[in-house]
C-alpha positions as CSV (number, residue, x, y, z in Angstrom):
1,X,-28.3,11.1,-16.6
2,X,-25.5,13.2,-16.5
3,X,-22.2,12.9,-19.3
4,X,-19.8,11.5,-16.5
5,X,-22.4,9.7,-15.0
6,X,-23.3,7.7,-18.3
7,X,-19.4,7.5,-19.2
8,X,-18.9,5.6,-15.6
9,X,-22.0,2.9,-16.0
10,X,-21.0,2.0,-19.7
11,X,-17.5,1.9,-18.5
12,X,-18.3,-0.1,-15.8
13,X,-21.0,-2.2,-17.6
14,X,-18.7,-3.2,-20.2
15,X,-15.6,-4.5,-17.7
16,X,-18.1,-6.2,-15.6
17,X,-19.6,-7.9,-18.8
18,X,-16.0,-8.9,-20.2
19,X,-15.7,-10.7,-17.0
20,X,-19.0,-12.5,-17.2
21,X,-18.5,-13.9,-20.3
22,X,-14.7,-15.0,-20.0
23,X,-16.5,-16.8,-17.0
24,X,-19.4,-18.6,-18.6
25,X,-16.7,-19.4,-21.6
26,X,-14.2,-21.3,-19.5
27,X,-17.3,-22.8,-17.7
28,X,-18.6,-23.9,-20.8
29,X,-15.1,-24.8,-22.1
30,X,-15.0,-27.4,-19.5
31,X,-18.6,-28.9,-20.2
32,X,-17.3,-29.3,-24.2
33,X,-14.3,-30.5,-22.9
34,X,-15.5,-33.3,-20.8
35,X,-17.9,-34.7,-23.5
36,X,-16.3,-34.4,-27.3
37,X,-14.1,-37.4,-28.2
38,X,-10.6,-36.7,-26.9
39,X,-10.0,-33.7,-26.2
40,X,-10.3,-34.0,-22.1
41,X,-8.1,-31.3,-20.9
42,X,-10.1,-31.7,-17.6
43,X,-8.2,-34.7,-17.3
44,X,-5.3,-33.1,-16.4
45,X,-3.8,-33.0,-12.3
46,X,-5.5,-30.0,-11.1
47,X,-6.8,-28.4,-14.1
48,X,-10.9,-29.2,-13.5
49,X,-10.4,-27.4,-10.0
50,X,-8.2,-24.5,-10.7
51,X,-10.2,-23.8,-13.8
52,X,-13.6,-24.2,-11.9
53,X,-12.9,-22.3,-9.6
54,X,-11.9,-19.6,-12.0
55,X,-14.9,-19.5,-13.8
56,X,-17.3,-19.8,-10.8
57,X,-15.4,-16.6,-9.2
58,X,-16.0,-14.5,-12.7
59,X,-19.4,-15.2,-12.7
60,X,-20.5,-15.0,-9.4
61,X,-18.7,-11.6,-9.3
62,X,-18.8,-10.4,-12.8
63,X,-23.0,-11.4,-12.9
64,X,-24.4,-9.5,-10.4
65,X,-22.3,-6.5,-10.9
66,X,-23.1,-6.8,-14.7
67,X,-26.8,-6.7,-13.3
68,X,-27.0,-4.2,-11.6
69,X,-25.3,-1.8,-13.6
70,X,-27.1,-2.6,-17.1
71,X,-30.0,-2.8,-15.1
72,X,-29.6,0.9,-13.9
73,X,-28.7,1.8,-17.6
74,X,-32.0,0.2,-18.8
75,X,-34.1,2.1,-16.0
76,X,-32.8,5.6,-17.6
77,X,-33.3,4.4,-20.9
78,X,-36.6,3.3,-21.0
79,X,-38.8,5.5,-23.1
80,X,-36.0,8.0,-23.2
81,X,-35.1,8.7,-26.5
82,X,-32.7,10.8,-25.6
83,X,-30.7,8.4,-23.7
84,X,-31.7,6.2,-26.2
85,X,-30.1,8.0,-29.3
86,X,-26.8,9.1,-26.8
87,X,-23.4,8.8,-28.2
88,X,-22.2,6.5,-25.0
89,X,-24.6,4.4,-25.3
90,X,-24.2,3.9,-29.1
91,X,-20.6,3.5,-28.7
92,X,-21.2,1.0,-26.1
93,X,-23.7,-1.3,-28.2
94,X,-21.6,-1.2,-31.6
95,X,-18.6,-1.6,-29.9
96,X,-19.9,-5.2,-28.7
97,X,-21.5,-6.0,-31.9
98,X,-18.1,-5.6,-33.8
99,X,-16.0,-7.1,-31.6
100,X,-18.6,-10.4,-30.7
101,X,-19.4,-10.6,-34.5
102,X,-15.2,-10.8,-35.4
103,X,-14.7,-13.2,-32.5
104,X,-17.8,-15.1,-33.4
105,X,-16.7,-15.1,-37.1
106,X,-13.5,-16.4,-36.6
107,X,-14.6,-19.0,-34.1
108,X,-17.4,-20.3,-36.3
109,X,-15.0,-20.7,-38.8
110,X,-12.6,-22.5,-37.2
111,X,-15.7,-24.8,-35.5
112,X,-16.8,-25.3,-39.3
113,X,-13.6,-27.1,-40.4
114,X,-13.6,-28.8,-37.5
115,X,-16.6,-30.5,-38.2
116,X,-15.3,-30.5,-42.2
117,X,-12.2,-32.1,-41.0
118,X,-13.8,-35.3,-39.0
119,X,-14.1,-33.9,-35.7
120,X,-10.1,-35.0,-35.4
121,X,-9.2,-35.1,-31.5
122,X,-6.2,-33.5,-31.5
123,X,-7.8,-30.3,-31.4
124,X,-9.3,-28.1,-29.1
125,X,-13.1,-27.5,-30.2
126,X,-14.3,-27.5,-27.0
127,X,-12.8,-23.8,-26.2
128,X,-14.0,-22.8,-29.8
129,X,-17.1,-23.8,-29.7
130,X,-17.9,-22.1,-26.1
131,X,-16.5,-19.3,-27.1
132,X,-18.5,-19.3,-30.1
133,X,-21.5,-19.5,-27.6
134,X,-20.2,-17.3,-25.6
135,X,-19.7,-14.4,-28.4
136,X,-23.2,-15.4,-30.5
137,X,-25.3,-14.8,-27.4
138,X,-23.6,-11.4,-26.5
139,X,-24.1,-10.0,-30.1
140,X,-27.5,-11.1,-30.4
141,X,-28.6,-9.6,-27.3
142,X,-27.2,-6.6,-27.9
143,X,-28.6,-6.4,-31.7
144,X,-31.9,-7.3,-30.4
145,X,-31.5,-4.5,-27.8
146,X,-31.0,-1.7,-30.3
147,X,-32.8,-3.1,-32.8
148,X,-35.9,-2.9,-30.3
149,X,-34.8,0.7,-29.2
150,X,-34.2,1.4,-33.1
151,X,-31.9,4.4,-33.8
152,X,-33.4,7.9,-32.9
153,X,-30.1,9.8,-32.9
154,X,-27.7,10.6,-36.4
155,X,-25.1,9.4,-33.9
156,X,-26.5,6.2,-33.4
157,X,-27.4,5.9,-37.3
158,X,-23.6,6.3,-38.3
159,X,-22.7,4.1,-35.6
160,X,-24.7,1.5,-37.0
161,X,-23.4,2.0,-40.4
162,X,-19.5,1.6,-39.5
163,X,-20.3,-1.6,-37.9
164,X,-22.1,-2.7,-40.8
165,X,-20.2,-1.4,-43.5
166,X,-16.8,-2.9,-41.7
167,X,-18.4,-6.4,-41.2
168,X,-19.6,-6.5,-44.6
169,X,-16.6,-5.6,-46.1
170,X,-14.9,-8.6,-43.6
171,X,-17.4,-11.1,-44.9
172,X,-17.0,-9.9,-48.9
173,X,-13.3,-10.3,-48.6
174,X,-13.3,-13.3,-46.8
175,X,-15.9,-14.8,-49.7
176,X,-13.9,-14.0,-52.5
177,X,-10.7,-15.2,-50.9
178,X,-12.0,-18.8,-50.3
179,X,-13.9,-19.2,-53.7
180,X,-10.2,-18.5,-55.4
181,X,-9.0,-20.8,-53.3
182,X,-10.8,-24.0,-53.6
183,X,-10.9,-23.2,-57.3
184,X,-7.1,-23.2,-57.3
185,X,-6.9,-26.1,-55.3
186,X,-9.6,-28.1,-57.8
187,X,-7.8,-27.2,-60.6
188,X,-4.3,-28.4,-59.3
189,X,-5.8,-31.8,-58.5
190,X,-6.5,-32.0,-62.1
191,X,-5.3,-34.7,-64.5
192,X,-3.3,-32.3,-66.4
193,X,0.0,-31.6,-64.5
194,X,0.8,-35.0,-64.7
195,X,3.7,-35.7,-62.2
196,X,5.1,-32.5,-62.3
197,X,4.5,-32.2,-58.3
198,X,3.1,-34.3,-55.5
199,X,-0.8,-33.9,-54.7
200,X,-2.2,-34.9,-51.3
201,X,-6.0,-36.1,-51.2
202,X,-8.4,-33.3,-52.8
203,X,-10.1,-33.2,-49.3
204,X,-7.6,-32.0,-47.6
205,X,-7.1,-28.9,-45.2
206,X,-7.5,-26.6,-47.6
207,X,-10.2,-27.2,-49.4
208,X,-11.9,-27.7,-45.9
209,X,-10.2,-23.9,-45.2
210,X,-12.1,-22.5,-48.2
211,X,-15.2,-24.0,-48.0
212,X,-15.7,-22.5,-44.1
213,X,-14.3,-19.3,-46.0
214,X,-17.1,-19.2,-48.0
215,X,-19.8,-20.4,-45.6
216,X,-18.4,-18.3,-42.7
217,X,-18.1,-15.2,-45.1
218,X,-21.6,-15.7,-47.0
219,X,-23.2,-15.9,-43.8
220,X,-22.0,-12.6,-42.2
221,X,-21.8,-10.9,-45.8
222,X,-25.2,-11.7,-46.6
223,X,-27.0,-10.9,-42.8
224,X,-25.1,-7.6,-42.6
225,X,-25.6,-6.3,-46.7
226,X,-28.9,-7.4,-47.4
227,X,-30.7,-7.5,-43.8
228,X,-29.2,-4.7,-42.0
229,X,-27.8,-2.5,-44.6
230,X,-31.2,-3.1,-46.4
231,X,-32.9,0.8,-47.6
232,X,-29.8,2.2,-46.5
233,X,-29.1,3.6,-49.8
234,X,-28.7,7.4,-49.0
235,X,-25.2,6.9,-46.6
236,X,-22.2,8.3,-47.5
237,X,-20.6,5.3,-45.3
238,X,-22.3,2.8,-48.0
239,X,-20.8,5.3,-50.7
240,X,-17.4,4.5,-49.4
241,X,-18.3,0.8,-49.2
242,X,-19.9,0.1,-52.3
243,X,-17.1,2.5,-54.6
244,X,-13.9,2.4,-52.6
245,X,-14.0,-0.9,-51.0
246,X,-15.9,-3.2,-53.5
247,X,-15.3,-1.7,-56.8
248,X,-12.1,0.1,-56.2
249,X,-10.7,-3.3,-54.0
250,X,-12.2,-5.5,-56.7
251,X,-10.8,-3.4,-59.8
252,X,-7.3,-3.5,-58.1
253,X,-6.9,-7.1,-57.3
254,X,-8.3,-8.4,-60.6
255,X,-6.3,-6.3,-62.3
256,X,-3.3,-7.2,-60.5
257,X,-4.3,-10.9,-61.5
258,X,-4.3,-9.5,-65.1
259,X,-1.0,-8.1,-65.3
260,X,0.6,-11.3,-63.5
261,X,-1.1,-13.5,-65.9
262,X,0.4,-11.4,-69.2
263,X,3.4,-11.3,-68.0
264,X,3.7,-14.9,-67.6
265,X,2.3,-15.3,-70.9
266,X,4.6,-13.4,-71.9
267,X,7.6,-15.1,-70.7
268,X,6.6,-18.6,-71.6
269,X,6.2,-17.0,-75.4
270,X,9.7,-15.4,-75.5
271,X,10.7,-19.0,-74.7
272,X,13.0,-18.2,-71.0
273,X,10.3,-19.7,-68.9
274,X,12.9,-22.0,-67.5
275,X,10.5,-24.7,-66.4
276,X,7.8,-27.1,-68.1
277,X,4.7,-26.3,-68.9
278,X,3.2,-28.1,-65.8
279,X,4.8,-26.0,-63.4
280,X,4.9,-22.7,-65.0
281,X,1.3,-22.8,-65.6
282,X,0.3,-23.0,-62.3
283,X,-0.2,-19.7,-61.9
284,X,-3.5,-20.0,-64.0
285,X,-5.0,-21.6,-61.1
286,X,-5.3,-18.4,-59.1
287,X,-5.1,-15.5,-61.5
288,X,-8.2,-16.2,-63.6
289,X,-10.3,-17.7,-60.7
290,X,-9.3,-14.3,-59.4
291,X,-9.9,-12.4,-62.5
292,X,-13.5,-13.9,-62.6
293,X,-14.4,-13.5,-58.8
294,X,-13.4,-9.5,-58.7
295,X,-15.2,-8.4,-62.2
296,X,-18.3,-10.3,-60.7
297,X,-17.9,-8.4,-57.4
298,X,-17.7,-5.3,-59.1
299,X,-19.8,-5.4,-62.0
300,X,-22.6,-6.3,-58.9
301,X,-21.6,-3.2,-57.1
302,X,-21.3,-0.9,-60.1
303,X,-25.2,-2.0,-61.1
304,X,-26.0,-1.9,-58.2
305,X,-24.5,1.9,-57.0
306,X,-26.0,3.1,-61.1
307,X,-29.5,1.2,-59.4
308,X,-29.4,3.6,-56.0
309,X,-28.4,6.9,-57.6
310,X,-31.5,6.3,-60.1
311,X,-33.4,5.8,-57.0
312,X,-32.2,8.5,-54.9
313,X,-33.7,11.3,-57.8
314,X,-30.1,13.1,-57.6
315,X,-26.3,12.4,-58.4
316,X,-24.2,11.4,-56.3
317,X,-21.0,12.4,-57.5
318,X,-18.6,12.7,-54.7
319,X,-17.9,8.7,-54.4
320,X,-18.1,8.0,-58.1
321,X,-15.5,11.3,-58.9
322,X,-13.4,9.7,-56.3
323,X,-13.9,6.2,-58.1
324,X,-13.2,7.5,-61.6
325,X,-10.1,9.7,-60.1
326,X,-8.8,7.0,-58.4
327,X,-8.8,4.4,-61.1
328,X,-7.2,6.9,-63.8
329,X,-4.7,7.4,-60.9
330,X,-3.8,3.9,-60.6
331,X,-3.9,3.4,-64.6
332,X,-1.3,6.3,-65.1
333,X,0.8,5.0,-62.8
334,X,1.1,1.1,-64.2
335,X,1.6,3.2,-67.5
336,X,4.3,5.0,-66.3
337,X,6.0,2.3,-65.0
338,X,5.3,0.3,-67.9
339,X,7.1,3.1,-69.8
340,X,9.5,3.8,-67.5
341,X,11.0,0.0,-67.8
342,X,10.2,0.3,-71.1
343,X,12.7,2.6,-71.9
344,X,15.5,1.0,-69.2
345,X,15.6,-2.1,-71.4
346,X,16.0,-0.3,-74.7
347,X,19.0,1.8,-72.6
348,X,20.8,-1.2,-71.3
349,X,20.3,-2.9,-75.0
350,X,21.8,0.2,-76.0
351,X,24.7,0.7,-73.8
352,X,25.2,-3.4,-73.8
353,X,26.0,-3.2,-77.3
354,X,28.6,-0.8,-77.2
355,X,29.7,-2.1,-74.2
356,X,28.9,-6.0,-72.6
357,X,29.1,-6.3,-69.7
358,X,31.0,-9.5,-67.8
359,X,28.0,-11.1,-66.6
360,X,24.3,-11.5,-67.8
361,X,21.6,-12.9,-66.3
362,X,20.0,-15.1,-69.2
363,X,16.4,-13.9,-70.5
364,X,16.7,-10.8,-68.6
365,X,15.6,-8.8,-71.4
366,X,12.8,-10.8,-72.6
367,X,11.3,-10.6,-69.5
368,X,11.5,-7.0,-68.6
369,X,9.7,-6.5,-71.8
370,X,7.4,-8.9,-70.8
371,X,6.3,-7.3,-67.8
372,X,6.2,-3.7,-69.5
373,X,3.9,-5.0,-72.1
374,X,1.9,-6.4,-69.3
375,X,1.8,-3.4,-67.5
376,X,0.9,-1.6,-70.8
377,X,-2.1,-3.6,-72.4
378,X,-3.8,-3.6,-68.8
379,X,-2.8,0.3,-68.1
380,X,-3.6,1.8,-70.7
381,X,-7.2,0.9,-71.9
382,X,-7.9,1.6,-68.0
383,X,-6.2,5.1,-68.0
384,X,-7.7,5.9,-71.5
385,X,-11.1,4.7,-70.4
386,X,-11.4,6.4,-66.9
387,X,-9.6,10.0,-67.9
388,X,-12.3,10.0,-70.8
389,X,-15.1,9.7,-67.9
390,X,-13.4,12.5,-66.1
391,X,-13.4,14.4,-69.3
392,X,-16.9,14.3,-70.3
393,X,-17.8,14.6,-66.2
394,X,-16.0,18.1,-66.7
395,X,-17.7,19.5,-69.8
396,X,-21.3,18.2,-67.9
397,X,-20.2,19.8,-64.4
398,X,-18.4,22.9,-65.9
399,X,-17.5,25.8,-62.7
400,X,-18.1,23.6,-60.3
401,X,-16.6,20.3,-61.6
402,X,-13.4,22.2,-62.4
403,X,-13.2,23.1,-58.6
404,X,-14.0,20.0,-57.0
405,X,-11.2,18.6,-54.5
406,X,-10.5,15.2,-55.8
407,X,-9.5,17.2,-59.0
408,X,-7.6,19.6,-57.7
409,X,-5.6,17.0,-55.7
410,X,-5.2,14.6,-58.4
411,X,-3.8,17.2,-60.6
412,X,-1.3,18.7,-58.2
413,X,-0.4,15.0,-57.2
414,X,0.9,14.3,-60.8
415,X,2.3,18.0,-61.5
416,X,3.7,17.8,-58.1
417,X,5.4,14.1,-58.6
418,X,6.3,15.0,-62.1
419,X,8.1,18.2,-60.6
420,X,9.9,16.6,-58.1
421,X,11.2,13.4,-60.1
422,X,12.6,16.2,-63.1
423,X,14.4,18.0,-60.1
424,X,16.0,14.4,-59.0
425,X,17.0,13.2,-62.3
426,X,18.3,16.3,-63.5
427,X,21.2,16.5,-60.4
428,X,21.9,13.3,-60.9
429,X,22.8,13.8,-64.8
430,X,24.3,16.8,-64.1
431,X,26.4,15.5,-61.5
432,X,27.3,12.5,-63.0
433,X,28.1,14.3,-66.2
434,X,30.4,16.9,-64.1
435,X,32.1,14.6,-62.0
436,X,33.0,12.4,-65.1
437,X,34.0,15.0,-67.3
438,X,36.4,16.9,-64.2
439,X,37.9,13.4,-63.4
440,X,38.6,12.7,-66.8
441,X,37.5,9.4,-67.6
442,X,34.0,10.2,-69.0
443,X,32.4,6.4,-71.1
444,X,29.8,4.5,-70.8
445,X,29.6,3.7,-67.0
446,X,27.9,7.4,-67.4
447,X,24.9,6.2,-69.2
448,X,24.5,3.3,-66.5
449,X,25.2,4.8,-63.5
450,X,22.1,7.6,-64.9
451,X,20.1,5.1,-66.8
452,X,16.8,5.5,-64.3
453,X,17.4,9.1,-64.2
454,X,17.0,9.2,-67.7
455,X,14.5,6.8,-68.3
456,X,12.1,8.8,-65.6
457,X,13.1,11.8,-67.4
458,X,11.8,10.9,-70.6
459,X,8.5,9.9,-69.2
460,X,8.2,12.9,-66.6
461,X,8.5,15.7,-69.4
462,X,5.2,15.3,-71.3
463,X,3.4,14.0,-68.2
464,X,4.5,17.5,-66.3
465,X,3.3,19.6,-70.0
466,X,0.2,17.8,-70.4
467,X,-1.1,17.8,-66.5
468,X,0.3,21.1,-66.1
469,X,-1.9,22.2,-69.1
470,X,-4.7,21.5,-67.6
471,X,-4.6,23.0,-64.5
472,X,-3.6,26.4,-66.1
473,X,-6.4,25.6,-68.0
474,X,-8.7,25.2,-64.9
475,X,-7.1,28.6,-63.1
476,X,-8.0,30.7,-66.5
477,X,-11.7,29.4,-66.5
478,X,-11.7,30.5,-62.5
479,X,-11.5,27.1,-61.6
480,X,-9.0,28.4,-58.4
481,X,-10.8,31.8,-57.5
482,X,-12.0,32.1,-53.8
483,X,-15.6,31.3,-53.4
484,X,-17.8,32.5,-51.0
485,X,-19.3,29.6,-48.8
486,X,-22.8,29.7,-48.1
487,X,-25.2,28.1,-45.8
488,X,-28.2,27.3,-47.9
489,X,-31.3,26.0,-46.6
490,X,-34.6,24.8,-48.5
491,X,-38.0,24.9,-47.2
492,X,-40.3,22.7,-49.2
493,X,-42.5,20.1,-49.6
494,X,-42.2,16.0,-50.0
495,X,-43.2,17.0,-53.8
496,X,-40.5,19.2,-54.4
497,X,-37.8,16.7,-54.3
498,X,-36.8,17.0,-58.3
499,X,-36.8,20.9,-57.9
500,X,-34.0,20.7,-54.8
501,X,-32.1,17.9,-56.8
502,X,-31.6,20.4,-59.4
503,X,-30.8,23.0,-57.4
504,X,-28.1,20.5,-55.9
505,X,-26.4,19.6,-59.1
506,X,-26.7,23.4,-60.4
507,X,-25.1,24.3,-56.8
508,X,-22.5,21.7,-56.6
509,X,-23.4,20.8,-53.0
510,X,-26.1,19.5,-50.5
511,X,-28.5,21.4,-49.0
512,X,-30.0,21.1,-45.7
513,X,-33.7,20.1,-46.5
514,X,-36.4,21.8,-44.4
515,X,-40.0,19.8,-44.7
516,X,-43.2,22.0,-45.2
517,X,-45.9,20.3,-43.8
518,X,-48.9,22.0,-45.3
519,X,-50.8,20.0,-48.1
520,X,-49.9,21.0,-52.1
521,X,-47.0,22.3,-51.5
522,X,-45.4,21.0,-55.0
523,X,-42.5,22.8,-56.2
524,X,-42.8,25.0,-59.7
525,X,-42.2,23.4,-62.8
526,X,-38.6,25.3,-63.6
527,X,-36.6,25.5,-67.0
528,X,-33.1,24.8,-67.1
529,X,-32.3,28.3,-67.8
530,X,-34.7,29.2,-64.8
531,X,-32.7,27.1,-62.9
532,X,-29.0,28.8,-63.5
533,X,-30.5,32.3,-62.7
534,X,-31.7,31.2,-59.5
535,X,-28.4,30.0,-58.8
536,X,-27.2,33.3,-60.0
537,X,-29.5,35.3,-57.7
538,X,-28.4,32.7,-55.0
539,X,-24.2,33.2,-55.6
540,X,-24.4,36.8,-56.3
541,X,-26.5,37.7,-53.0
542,X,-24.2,38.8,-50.3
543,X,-25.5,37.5,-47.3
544,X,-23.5,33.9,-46.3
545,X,-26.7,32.8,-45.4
546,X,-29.9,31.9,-48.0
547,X,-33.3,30.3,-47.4
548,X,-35.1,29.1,-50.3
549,X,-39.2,28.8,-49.5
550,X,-40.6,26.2,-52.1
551,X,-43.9,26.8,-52.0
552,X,-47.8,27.2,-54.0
553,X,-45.7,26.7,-57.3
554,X,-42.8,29.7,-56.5
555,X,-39.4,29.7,-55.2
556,X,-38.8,33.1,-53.1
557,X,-35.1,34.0,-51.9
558,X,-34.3,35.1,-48.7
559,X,-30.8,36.0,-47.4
560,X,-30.7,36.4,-43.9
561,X,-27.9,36.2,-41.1
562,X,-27.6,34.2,-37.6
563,X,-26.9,37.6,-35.8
């Protein structure tokens, strides 16, 4: 089948299957409607007929059209693993699956707290649950199709994985969110408030909303992460799920929860909480609930990614540099602004006791401080303990660790920002200074109309020196110097797998992986310093393109070129 040709039946297929199933859902919307307890719509003036009719015309129309079409697709498809494995058809399928498995998400859970609720009349299950129905038996089908055909083609393989990886992450999210918040509704229908606010019955909407939360979520989470992402442990899509999304997501929000939860602490201690203790500890309710939910979610993940990379016989270090840069990103930058505040309140302490101002706000002091403490007894453990990683990472990695992206970019993002906030702050001393000192009438206001500049000043200085350090540092060692790119492939055995992980780490990169099929065709038992002056011989040779053949207990170099 030609491209165009393919483009047109999916195209077709998948407008003529849209308006089959919006005409078996009203169809079945009117079945539902006519039998659950009081909801009749149908008993509206006209509304059985018009809709009837409706649905009747989609699916007399829609169905055999749909027919023929997918029929024609199947035809071409069968035993063609070529038309199997093409990108059309693979868009086609996981377009469906992601679409009927949101819709059918969302529709289950509303249908579940429906039933959790009492079945009340006054809503309209009968057009969730057909389109439930409607959107289950599309997904299924269409999972059981490529499921049967399997996944001959890398485009249908990475296909696969977005819509898993996306409808995981959904389902995680969607977990985590209702566990926090039935525990934060238990624990505000506890005896302790006393009467310090009104409390409807424990069973109440939302406790029924985070219960189908949970339910809803653990069902999609747990079919898509442990049944189809089973195995799937050598995906850079998973990579991206299990560091960026789980551990990264997970890291972010508890930690948020943390600083909340100090600085409230904080607040109550200094004594300008401004409310009793039954209200102002409310907040207790969600931030540890939270606190506990994330740290499980990622200490799972982080066992379980330390668990694959065992498994896999090599390091994977792209998604876990990006994890350990990121988090020292995000731990700098609560420091900063810790610091940053830090020094505005000892400022306007400053400048307040020389000269007070008319008006001020009660406990504003006390809890600025609070939140800069916060900000500093979660930052900093969490800078100090991530930049260490990325330390010792660099003394393993040497060369090559020094010129990996996520390094480079991470440094010039901070020299960069550092740069640019000194240039800021320094015109608007200046010119406050100047204009001041020409107009005559230079005092205080001066400090406070350039209180953040200096503040940011302050910090920006030793974070410019220090960063900027190291990435002189990194350009003397030849961190910066162009590098010639080669293609390298490997010819080799199954048995050789430890050899060509080393080679990987030593080379800082993957390497297309060529199987030799002949029996005993281990790879040589190498040294370390074996291994650096095959790289050597590999980096030095000046041919862009290198095969290595793995084979009877040698490694032979070849440099060769495509033309």
């Amino acid at each position: 089948m030609s491209n165009i040709r393919r483009v047109y039946y999916y195209i077709v297929s998948l407008v003529t299957l849209g308006i089959l199933a919006a005409g078996v859902r009203i169809l079945l919307f009117l079945l539902f409607d006519t039998f659950l307890p009081d909801t009749a719509l149908v008993k509206q003036e006209g509304f059985l007929e018009q809709q009837l009719s409706l649905g009747l015309a989609m699916v007399v129309i829609g169905g055999p059209l749909w027919f023929f079409f997918w029929r024609t697709i199947q035809r071409n498809t069968d035993g063609n693993t070529a038309e199997i494995g093409s990108l059309m058809r693979q868009i086609y399928l996981n377009l469906i699956l992601l679409v009927a498995s949101l819709v059918a998400l969302f529709s289950f859970n509303d249908f579940l707290i429906w039933l959790l609720a009492g079945l009340p009349g006054e809503e309209n299950a009968a057009g969730i649950l057909a389109t439930l129905l409607v959107t289950g038996g599309l997904w299924f089908y269409h999972w059981w199709t490529a499921e049967k055909e399997g996944r001959p083609s890398p485009a249908s393989l990475i296909l696969k994985r977005w819509y898993v990886y996306i409808v995981s992450g959904w389902g995680l999210v969607w977990i985590s969110t209702g566990i926090v918040q039935l525990i934060y509704a238990a624990v505000m229908h506890l005896p302790v408030w006393g009467d310090s606010f009104m409390r409807n019955s424990f069973w109440g909407r939302e406790v029924q909303n985070s219960l189908s939360w949970i339910i809803t979520g653990g069902l999609w989470w747990g079919f898509h992460w442990f049944r189809m992402a089973k195995g799937d442990i050598d995906s850079a899509l998973r990579q991206v799920y299990v560091y960026l999304l789980a551990i990264i997501g997970s890291s972010v929000a508890g930690l948020t929860a943390l600083v909340i939860t100090f600085y409230n602490l904080f607040v109550w201690l200094s004594g300008v909480a401004g409310a009793a203790a039954g209200d102002f500890f409310r907040f207790l309710g969600w931030t540890i609930p939270t606190i506990v939910v994330t740290a499980a979610i990622w200490f799972y993940h982080r066992s379980l990614a330390e668990e694959e990379a065992a498994q896999l016989h090599e390091t994977r270090l792209s998604s876990r540099r990006i994890h350990f840069y990121i988090m020292s990103f995000i731990g700098l930058g609560a420091m900063v602004a810790g610091l940053v505040m830090l020094l505005g309140v000892l400022i306007d302490v400053a400048i307040n006791s020389i000269s007070p101002p008319i008006l001020v706000q009660t406990g504003w002091w006390q809890k600025q401080i609070s939140l800069c403490f916060a900000l500093l007894i979660v930052a900093v453990p969490l800078w100090w303990y991530y930049w260490n990683q990325i330390i010792r990472l660099a003394e393993r990695g040497g060369i090559l660790e020094w010129r990996t992206r996520s390094r480079r970019i991470y440094l010039y993002i901070i020299i960069g920002a550092a740069i640019i906030t000194l240039a800021a702050d320094l015109v608007n001393v200046v010119y406050r200074v100047l204009s001041r000192i020409l107009g005559g009438n230079f005092g205080v206001d001066v400090l406070r109309n350039m209180k953040w500049s200096l503040q940011s000043l302050v910090v920006a200085i030793p974070l410019l020196v220090y960063h900027w350090g190291i990435a002189r540092e990194d350009q003397r060692k030849g961190a910066e110097t162009a590098v010639m790119r080669k293609s390298i492939s490997i010819l080799a055995g199954e048995q050789a797998r430890d050899l060509v992980a080393r080679l990987e780490r030593e080379l800082g990169g993957k390497l297309r992986l060529l199987h030799l099929t002949e029996p005993g065709s281990a790879g040589p038992s190498l040294s370390d310093e074996e291994i650096k002056r095959l790289v050597e011989e590999i980096e030095s040779s000046p041919s862009g393109s290198i095969m290595l053949v793995i084979s009877e207990g040698k490694v032979k170099v070849f440099p060769y070129r495509e033309k």
